[in-house]
C-alpha positions in Angstrom: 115.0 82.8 104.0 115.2 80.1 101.6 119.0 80.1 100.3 119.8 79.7 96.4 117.6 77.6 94.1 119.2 74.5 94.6 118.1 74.5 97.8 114.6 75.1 97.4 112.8 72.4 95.2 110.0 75.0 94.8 112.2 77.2 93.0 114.3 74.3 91.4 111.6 72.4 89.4 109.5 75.4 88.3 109.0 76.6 85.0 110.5 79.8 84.6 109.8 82.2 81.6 112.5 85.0 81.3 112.0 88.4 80.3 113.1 89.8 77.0 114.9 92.8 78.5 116.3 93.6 82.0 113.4 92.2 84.9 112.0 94.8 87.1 109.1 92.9 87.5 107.1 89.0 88.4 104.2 87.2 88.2 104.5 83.9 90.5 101.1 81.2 89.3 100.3 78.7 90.8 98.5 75.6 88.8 95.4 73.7 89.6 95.3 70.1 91.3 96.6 67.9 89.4 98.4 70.2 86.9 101.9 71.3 87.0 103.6 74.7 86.0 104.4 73.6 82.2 100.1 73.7 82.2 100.1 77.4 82.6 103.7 78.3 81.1 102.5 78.5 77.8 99.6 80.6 78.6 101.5 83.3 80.0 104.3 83.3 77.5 101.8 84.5 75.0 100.6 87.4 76.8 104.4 87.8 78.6 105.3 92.1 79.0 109.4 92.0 78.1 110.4 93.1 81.8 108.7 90.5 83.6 109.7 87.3 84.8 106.9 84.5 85.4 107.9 81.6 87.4 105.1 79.0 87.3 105.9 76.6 90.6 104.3 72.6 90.2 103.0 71.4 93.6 104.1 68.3 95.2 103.1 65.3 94.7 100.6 64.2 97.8 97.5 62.2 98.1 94.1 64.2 98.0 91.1 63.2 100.0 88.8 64.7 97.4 90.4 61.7 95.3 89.7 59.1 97.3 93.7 59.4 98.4 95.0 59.4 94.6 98.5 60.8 94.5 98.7 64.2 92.6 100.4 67.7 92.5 98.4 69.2 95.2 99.1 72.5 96.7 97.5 71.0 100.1 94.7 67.9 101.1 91.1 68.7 99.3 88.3 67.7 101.8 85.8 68.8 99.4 85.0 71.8 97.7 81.9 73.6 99.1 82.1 76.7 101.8 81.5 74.2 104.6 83.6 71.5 103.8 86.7 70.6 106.3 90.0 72.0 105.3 93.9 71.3 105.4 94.7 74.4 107.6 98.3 73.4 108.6 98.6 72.6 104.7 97.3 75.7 103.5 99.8 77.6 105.9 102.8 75.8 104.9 102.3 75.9 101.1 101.7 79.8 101.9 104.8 79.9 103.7 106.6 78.2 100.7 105.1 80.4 97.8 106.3 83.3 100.4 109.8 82.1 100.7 109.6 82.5 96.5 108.4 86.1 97.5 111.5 86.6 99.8 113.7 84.3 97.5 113.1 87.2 94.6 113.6 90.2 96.3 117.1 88.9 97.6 117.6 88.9 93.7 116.3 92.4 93.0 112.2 91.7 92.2 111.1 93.7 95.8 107.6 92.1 96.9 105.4 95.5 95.4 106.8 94.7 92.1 105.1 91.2 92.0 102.1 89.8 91.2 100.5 86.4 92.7 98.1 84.2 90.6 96.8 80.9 89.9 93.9 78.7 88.8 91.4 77.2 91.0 93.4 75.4 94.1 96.4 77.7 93.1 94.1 80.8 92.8 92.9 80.0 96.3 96.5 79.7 97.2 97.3 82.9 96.1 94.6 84.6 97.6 95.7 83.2 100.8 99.2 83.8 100.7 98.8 87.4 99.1 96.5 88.8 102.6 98.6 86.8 104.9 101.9 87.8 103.9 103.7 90.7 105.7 104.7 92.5 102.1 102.1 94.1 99.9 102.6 92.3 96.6 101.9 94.5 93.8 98.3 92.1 93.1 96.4 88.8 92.7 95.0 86.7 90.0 92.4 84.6 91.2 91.2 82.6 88.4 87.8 79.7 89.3 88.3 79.8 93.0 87.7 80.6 96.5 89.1 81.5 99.7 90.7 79.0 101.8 90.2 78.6 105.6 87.7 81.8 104.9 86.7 81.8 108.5 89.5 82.8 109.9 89.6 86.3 108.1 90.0 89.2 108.1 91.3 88.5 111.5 94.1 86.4 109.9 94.9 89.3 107.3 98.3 90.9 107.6 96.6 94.5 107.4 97.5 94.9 103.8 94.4 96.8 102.7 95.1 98.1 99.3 96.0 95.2 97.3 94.6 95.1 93.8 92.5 91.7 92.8 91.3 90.3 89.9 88.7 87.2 90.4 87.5 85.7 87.2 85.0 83.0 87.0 82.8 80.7 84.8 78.9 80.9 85.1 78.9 77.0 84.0 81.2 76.0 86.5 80.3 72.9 88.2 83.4 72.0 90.3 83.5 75.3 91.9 80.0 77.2 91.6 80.2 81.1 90.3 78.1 81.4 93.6 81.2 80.9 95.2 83.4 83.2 93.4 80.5 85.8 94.4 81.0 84.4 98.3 84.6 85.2 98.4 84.6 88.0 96.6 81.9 89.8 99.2 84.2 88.6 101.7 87.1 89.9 99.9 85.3 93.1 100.6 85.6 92.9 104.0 89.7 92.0 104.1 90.7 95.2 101.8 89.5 98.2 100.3 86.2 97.1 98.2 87.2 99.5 95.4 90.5 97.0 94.9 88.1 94.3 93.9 87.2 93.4 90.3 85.2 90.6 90.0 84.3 89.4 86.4 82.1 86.4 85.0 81.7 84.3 82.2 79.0 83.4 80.5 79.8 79.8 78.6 82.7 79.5 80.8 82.9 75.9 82.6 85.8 75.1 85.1 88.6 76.9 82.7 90.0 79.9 80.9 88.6 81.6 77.8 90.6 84.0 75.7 88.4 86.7 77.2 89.7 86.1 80.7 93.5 86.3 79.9 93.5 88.7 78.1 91.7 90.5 81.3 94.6 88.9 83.2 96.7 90.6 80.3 95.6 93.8 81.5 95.2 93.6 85.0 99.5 93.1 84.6 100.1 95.9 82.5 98.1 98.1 85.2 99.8 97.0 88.2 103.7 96.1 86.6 104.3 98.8 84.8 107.5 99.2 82.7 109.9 101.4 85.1 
């Protein structure tokens, strides 16, 4: 689908961090606006597991309406960030269709699509969540760190019928860019896309629009359940 790295500037400017022993296993994250993958790189080294690989993609650079048209990584255009605001759907689908060519891109080297794990913070998170329940594999689970569900109105229509995927939301109370309240919306709506019991939902007290050691080492967890050592 997407040919050898070179070839596929995703892929080509990531951050990868290796495994320590043979890899049987990935975790693909995706950043926030504005970040790149060397912002979450170090955060997963600490808390790597020897036989996984976890490639941490930076977004292109475009300009974001939410930003008054600044130029930034930005997985797609930022209208705004309630529930109702407008939203980049052909955006959203084609930086889905690019973190899925990473999916396909993997498993032609040996990682098959159940043995990887989506993730990412805030606009990445919502990425992931996206691409995960649009995507005709069943990765193995999701990561959705302080965000929401993008174009949320178009599921669970839009879903790919993968009912049984495992995913962990994790959200600040004293968030202010993107409300707990709407971690709670997407996750009831999660609820509705696959089974409800596949939905773990946790919150932060103190926690603003970040990660707390208490979080990743929930994330921590949540990998060792679902990419086991085989």
């Amino acid at each position: 689908m997407c040919g050898n790295n070179m070839s596929f500037p995703l892929l080509t400017e990531a951050v990868t961090v290796s495994g320590l022993e043979k890899e049987t296993a990935a975790v693909i994250f995706l950043h926030g606006l504005g970040d790149t993958g060397h912002g979450w790189a170090d955060t997963l080294t600490a808390i790597r597991l020897p036989h996984v690989k976890y490639i941490c993609p930076s977004a292109p650079r475009i300009p974001v309406t939410l930003n008054m048209k600044m130029t930034m990584p930005a997985w797609f255009d930022l209208m705004g960030l309630s529930p109702e605001s407008q939203e980049d759907e052909s955006g959203i689908k084609k930086a889905a269709d690019d973190i899925k060519a990473i999916i396909e891109h993997e498993a032609k080297n040996g990682i098959p699509p159940h043995r990887i794990i989506l993730g990412g913070f805030s606009q990445g998170g919502a990425l992931s969540l996206y691409t995960a329940l649009t995507c005709q594999h069943q990765v193995a689970g999701v990561v959705a760190l302080s965000c929401w569900l993008p174009l949320h109105k178009s599921f669970p229509s839009a879903s790919s019928g993968n009912k049984n995927i495992p995913i962990l939301q994790c959200h600040g109370e004293m968030d202010t860019m993107i409300p707990v309240q709407f971690g709670a919306m997407t996750a009831a709506k999660l609820r509705y896309i696959v089974n409800p019991q596949m939905i773990t939902f946790k919150t932060y007290p103190s926690l603003i629009h970040s990660s707390c050691p208490q979080e990743i080492e929930a994330v921590k967890e949540f990998i060792e359940k679902y990419l086991p050592r085989i």
